[in-house]
N, C-alpha and C positions, 0 to 999 in steps of 0.2 A: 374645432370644438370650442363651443361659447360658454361661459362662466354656469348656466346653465346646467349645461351639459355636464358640468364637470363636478358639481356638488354632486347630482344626479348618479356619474357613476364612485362618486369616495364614499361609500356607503359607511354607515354607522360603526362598524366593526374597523375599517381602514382607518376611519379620524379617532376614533377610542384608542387604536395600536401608538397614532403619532403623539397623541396627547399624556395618555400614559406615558412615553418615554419622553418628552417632555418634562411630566413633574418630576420623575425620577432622575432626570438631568440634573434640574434646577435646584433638587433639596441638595444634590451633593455638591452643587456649586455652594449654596447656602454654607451648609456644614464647612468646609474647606476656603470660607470666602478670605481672603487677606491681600495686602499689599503685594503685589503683583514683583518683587524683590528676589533674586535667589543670589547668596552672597557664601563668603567662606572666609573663615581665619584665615591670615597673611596671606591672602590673595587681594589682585588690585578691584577696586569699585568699578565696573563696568556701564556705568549708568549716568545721564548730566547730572547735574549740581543737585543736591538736596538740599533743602532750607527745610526748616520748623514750618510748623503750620500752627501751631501753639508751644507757649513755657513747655519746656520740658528738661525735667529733673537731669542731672549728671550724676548717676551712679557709678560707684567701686564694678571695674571689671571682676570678673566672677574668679579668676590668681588670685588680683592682691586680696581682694575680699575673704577667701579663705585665710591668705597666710595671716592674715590680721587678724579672724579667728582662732587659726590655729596659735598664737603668740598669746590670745587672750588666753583661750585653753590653761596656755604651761603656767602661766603666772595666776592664774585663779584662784584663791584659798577657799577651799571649800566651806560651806555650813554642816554643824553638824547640833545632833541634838545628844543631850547625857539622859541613859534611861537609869533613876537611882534602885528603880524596882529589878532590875534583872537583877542587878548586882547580890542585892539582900535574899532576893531568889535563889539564885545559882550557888552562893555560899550556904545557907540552910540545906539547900539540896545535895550539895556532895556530903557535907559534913554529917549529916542524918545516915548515907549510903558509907562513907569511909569506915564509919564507927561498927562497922559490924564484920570488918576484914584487919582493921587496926586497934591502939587502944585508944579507951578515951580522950586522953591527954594526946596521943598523937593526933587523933580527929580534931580537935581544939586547935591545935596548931596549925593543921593542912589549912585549915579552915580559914585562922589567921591573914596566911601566908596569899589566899588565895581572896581576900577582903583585899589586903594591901596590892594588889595586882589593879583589880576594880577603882581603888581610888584613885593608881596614877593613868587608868583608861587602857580600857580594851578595844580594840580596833578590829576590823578586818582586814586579812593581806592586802586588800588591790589599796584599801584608805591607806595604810599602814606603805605603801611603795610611793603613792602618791606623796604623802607631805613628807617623807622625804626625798623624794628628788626637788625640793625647794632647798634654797640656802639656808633659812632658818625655819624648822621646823613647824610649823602655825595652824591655827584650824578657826573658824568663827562662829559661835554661837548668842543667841540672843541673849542677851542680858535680863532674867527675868528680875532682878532685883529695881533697874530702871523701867523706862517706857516700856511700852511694848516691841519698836522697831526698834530700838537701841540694841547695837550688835558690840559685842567683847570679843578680844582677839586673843586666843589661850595658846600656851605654851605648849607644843606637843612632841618635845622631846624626847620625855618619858614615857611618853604610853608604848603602847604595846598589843605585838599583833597576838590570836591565840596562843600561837606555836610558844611564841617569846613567855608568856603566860607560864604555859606550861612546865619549860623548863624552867624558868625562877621558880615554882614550885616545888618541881621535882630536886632541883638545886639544894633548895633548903630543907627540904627532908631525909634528902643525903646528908648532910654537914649536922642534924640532929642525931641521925641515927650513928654515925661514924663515931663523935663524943661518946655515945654511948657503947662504943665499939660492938654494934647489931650491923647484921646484914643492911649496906645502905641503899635498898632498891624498893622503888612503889609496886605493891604486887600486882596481875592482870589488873583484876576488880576495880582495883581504887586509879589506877591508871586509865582504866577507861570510864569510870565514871567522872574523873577530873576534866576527860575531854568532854565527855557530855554537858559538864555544868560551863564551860566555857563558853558561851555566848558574849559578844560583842554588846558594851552598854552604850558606845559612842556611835552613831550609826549618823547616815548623811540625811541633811534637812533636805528632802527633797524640792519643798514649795520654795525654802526663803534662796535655796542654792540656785533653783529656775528662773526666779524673778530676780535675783542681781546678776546672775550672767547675762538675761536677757537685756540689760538696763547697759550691760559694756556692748554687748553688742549694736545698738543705736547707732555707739561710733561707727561703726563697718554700713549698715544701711542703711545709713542719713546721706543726705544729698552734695557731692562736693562740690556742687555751684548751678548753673540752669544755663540751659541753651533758650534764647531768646525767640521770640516769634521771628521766623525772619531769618534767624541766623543761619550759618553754614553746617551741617552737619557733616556730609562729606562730600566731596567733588569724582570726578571722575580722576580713573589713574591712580587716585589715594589707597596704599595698602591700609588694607584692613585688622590696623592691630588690636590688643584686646579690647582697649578701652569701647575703639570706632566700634568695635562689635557687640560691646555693653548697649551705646547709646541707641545704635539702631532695632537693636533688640528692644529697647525700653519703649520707643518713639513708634515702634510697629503695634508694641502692644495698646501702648495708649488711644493710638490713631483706628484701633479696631472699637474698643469702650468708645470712643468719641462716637462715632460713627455710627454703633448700632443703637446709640442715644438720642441720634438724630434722624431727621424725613429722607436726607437723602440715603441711608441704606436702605429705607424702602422704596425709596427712586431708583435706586442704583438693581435692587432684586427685582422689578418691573421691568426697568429696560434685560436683564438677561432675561428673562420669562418672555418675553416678547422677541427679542431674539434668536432665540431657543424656536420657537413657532414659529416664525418669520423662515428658519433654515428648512423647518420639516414641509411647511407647507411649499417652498419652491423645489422642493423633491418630489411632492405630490404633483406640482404642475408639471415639470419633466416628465414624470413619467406619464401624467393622461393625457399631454400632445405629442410625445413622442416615440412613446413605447404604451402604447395602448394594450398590446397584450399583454404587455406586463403588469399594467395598473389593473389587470382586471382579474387577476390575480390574485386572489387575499395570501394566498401561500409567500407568493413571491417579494405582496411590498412586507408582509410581518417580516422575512426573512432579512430585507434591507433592511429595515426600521432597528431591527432588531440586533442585527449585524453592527452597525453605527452606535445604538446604542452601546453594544456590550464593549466597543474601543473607549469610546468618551467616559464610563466611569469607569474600569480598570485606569486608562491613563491621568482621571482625575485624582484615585488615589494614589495613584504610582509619585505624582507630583509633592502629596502629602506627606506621605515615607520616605522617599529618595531625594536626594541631590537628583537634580539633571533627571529624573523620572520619567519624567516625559518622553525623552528620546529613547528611552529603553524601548517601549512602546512600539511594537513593528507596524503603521498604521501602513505601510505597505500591502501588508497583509488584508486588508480593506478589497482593493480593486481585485488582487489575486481571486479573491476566492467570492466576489461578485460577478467577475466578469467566466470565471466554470461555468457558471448557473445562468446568466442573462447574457451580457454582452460587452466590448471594453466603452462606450461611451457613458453607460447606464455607470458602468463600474467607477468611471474617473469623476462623474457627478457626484457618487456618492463619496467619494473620498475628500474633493470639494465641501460638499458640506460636514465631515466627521470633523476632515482637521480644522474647517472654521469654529465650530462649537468648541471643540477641545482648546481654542486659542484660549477663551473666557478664561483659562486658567494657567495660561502659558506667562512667563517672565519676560521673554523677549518674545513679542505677540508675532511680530514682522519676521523675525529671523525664522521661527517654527513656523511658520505657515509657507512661506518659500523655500525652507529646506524640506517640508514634509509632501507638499505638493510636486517637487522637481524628484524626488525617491518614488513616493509613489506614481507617478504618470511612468517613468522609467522604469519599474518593475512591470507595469500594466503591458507594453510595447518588448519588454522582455519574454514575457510569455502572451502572446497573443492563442495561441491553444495550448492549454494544460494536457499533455498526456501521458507526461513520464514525471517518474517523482526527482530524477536526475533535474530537470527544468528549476528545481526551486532552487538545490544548492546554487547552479550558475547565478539565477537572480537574485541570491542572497550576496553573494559576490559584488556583483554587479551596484548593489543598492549599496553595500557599504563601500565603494569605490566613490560611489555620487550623493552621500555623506559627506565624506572628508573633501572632496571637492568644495560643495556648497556652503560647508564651514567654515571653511579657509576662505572664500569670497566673501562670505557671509560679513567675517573679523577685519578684511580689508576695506570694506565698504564702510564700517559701521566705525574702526580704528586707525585705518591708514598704517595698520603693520599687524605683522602676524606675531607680537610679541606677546599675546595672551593667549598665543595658542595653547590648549591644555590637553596633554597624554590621556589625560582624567576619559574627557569627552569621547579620544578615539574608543576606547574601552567598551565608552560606553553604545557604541555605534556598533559593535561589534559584538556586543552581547544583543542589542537589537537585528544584527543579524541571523545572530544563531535564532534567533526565536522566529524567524519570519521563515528559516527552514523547517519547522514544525507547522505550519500552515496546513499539508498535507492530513493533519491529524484534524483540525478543524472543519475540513471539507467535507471528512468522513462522520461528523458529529452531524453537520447541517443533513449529509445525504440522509443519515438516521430518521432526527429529528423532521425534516419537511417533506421526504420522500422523494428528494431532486435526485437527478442522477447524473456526476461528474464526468467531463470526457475520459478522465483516466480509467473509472470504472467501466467506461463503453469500451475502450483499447483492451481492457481486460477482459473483456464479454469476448470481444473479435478472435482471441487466440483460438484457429482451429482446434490445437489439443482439448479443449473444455471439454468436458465430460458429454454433452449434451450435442456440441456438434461430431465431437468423434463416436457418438454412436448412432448417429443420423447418416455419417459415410459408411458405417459397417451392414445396418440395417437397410439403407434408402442411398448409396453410393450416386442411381441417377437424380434424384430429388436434391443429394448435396451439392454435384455440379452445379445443378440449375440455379441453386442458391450461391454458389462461388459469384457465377458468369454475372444472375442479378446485381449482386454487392456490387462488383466491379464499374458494371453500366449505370446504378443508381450515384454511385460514387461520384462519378464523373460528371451526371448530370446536374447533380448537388454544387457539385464547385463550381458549374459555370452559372447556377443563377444566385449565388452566395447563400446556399443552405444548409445546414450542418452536415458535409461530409463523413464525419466520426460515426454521427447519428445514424445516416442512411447507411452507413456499411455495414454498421453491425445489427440494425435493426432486417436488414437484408438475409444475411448468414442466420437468422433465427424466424422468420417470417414462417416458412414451413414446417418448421420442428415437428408439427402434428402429423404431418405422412408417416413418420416413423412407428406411426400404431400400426396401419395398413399400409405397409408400401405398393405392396403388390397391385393396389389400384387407381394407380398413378403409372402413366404411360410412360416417365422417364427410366420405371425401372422395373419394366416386363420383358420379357425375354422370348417372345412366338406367344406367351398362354394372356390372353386378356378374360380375367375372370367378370368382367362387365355383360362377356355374350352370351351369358346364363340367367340375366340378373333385367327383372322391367326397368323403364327409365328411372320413376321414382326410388325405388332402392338404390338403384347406380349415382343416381344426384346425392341420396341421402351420407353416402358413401364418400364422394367428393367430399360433399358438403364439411361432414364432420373434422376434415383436417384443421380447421377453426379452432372450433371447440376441445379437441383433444388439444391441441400446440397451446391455445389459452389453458387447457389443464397441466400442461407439462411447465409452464413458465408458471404458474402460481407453486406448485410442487417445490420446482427450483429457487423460487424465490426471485423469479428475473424481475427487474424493474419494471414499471406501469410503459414506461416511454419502449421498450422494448412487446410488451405486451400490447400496445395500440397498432404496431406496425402487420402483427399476428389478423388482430380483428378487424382490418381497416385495408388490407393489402386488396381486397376481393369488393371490399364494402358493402351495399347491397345489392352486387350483381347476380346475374342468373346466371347457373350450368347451362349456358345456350343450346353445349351438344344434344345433349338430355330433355332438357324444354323441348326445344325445337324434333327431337324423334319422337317425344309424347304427343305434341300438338298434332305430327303428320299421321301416329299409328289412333288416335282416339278417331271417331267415327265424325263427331261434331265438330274439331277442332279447337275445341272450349276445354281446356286443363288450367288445374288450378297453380296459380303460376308462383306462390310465397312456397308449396312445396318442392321448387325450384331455386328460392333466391337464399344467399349467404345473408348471417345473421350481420351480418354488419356494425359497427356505423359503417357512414360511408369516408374516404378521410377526412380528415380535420386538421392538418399541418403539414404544410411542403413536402416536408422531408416525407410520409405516409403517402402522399399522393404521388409524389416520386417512384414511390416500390410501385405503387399500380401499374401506371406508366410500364417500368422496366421488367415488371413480371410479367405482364401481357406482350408485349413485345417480343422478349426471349423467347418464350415459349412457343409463342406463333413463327419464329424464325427458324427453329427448330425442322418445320413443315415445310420451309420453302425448296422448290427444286431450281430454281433459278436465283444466284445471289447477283444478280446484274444489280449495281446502284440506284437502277430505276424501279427496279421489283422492290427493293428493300426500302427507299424513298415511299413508295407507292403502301407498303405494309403498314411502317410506322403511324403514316399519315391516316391510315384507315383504320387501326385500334384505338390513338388516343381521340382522334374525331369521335369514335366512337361511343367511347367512353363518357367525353364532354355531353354528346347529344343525349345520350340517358342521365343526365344530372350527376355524372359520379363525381365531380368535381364541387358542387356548388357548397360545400362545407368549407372548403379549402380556401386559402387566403392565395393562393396562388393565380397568378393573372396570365393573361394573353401572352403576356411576353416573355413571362416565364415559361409559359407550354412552348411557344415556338423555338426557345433556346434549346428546350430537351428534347425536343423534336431533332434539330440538326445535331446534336449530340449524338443519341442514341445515332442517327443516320450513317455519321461520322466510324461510331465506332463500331456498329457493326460490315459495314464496311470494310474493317479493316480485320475484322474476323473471319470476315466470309470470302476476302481477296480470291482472285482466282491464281493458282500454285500455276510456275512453269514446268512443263512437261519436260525432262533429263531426260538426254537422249544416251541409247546405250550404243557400246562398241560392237561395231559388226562384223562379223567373221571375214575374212578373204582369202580367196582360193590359194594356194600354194604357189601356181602359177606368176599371179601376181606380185605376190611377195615378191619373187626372184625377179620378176623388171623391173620393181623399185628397188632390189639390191643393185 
């Protein structure tokens, strides 16, 4: 195939799938783009020497920075403001309500009592716990008598919170009333209207209190010296305490502002963009030199494309969110469930290109892309056919086995000792385990979604019990054998020219489904009565004919998959009922019969494994009829139905060649053969005369 050629078959819809997922690559590389760093509090610098690339500030680690907030916190004297109008408020107001539960003269005095409160300051409890947990009492407010910023520093020993209020009130109208030897108690009323006028006149300056905390805290995020262009930030081996983990922090941020300030991030998001397309497009050439059928396929590459894509941003974000994210990431799970649906070299290509793309965003580029290419080829080789969901837990085992392997190489190559090895990481291999045993569920989303159909579902097809073959034995017993013996012989033939075995078996076991409307006019399962010798040829063919059509209506019913439904309409393809032809042509006068009212609706096949069942269904059947099973009669049959079949074009759909027909040819030979062996005749015990007996006694 020439460059030509290969524009010619990536048709518009194929380069729109790979370029779409392209940009959507590229914007989350965009999004997530940073220093390529993954680090951790008191663990060691894994990385060589880092130097500056510019000044860069020396910030408080984010401990002492707090504790140096918190220390400014305790010693802070707050601002506050004095409202004169509550006060003059709040006294007119009870004294106006007292007066009409007391006497005058005592109203006068609550009133007093509750003025002289107001002047040494009313606080609120949390102000009022605050200045004093200080040594000496204190509070700041502006001084309006000077400047306008000029702050006075008051005395606030005396004041007081409501509660305090309250009772010096209540205090001293006890110690009045008592003199007078009256009941010394405030009644409801005036008791809770005293609480009501108690409002707080000293309340906190919010503005001037914000802007001289902020002005201490300067000291806490001013710069405690500068790393020079050039200088050492950290080395490798260096634990990472808090400070080294301030700077690197500061020196990441900065070096990202630099960066997106500059040409080379848009140099740097050009080369990933190209990149990005560089991968998709040698995925496209794979597959249109070497897997043609598959390229031509819009199902099959959106499903790759697609497939690849959904690992590379999941594990872009995972990178985002998580320590070590990446490795959570089953990209195992890549090949596994490429290679169900196509094949393992198709499969291990594409894993090739997921995990390269997904480096873009990996910390240690080298180490993830040899540990995730030696997991997944080794899971790929672990299940070379998927058809037990048992097969995953094993290779789930298996891949986290050659994890911890490849990691520990991984730290000896890169550190010359396993002294960084980290618990952390097993965990995390092993939660990447359990996720690549859920695979199973994903296969079953794609079978949904693209209408593939996995080997485990064809093994599940195969179970005699199915509804559909256990009543095709009740119904059509001889039609189910024939369909046994077929499976068996397509089976075989399958494996010896590398064709999907799973496929031809089970598509074998369901190719006749349709007799079971009509059995009775099907010769495997009459008994003396052939209701055909009542019946002209064209009704008899029409008869045949329909087991097609009904079995294509019984698998739509069921819901059987299309790859099981081809094997139905393709098994016969478009040959003629010859029996029936051929007694039409003899009984018509002219010999001229119309010959499409004789042929199956067809196609004719279109994939190995379908031309395989032709093969093996003409054959059995006709073997059925033979009275002589010498190796030579049976050599001589094969040879004469599938020649047959060749010379009427029933093949030329079929991607199958020369050499593949002659391998299922000596197959079938082979294993009929060894069905039709000829048995030794057991010879019985013969009577002897009495006589005899007694002279051999």
């Amino acid at each position: 195939m020439n460059a030509k050629d290969f524009i010619s078959n990536a048709s518009i819809l194929k380069i729109s799938v790979a370029l779409t997922a392209s940009v959507l690559v590229l914007l989350l590389m965009m999004k997530s783009d940073h220093q390529n760093f993954s680090y951790e509090l008191n663990q060691p610098w894994r990385y060589p020497l880092l130097t500056a690339e510019f000044d860069t500030p020396v910030m408080r680690d984010s401990v002492s920075a707090q504790l140096m907030r918190d220390s400014i916190d305790k010693a802070f004297i707050p601002f506050v403001i004095r409202d004169r109008m509550i006060a003059a408020r709040s006294v007119d107001r009870f004294t106006k309500i007292a007066g009409n539960y007391v006497s005058a003269t005592e109203a006068v005095f609550l009133g007093k009592k509750l003025s002289e409160a107001y002047s040494k300051g009313v606080v609120s409890a949390e102000l009022y716990d605050k200045i004093h947990s200080f040594p000496q009492p204190r509070l700041r407010e502006s001084d309006e008598s000077a400047d306008m910023n000029a702050v006075k520093v008051i005395d606030a020993s005396s004041m007081m919170s409501p509660s305090m209020a309250y009772r010096m009130v209540d205090s001293a109208f006890i110690a009045l009333k008592s003199s007078a030897r009256q009941p010394a108690k405030l009644s409801p009323d005036v008791a809770k209207a005293l609480n009501a006028s108690l409002v707080p006149n000293i309340v906190i300056d919010s503005v001037s209190d914000s802007k001289f905390r902020d002005q201490e805290y300067l000291n806490v995020n001013s710069a405690l010296g500068v790393i020079k262009k050039g200088q050492r930030i950290v080395d490798r081996g260096d634990i990472i305490n808090a400070q080294i983990y301030t700077n690197l922090n500061n020196y990441i941020d900065m070096l990202e502002k630099t960066q997106s300030e500059t040409m080379s991030k848009k140099f740097f998001t050009t080369a990933q963009a190209l990149y990005i397309v560089i991968l998709f497009t040698l995925l496209y050439l794979f597959l249109a030199f070497y897997r043609k059928e598959i390229f031509r396929d819009f199902k099959k590459v959106t499903f790759i494309v697609a497939l690849i894509t959904l690992f590379v941003v999941i594990a872009i974000e995972a990178a985002e969110m998580i320590n070590s994210g990446l490795y959570i990431i089953p990209f195992a799970g890549v090949p596994i469930i490429i290679a169900v649906f196509t094949d393992a070299r198709t499969a291990i290509f594409s894993l090739l290109v997921c995990v390269l793309m997904t480096a873009l965003a990996a910390p240690f580029q080298f180490q993830f892309v040899v540990m995730e290419l030696v997991v997944g080829i080794g899971a790929t080789f672990c299940i070379h056919h998927l058809d037990r969901r048992s097969q995953l837990l094993r290779t789930a085992f298996i891949t986290f086995v050659l994890y911890v392997l490849t990691y520990s190489i991984m730290l000896m190559l890169s550190e010359g000792t396993l002294s960084s090895f980290s618990w952390r990481m097993i965990g995390v291999f092993a939660i990447n385990c359990v996720l690549l045993s859920f695979a199973y569920l994903l296969i079953l989303v794609v079978e949904k979604l693209f209408g593939f159909t996995s080997t485990v579902t064809l093994v599940e097809l195969s179970d005699i019990n199915s509804p559909i073959l256990r009543n095709l034995a009740e119904v059509a017993p001889g039609t189910f054998q024939h369909s046994m013996q077929v499976s068996t012989l397509a089976a075989e033939a399958a494996r010896a020219i590398g064709a999907n075995t799973t496929l031809v078996r089970t598509g074998a076991l369901y190719h006749d489904i349709g007799k079971s409307e009509s059995p009775i006019f099907f010769t495997e399962n009459q008994h003396g009565i052939n209701p055909h010798a009542g019946l002209d040829p064209t009704t008899s063919a029409r008869k045949i004919i329909s087991h097609v059509t009904d079995g294509l209506a019984i698998a739509s019913k069921e819901k059987l998959p299309q790859v099981i439904k081809d094997f139905i309409t393709e098994h016969h393809g478009k040959g003629v009922t010859k029996y029936f032809y051929n007694t039409a042509v003899n009984e018509s006068e002219d010999g001229i019969v119309d010959k499409s009212l004789y042929q199956y609706p067809g196609p004719n096949p279109r994939s190995k494994e379908t031309t395989i069942l032709m093969m093996a269904d003409a054959v059995e059947a006709a073997s059925r009829s033979l009275k002589d099973y010498r190796p030579q009669t049976i050599n001589a049959l094969v040879d004469k139905i599938i020649d047959s079949q060749m010379a009427d074009g029933m093949y030329n759909d079929s991607p199958i060649n020369f050499r593949d027909i002659n391998i299922i040819k000596d197959t079938f030979k082979k294993r009929l053969a060894t069905i039709y062996h000829s048995r030794i005749e057991y010879p019985e015990i013969q009577k002897r005369e009495p006589a005899t007996r007694q002279q051999n006694q």
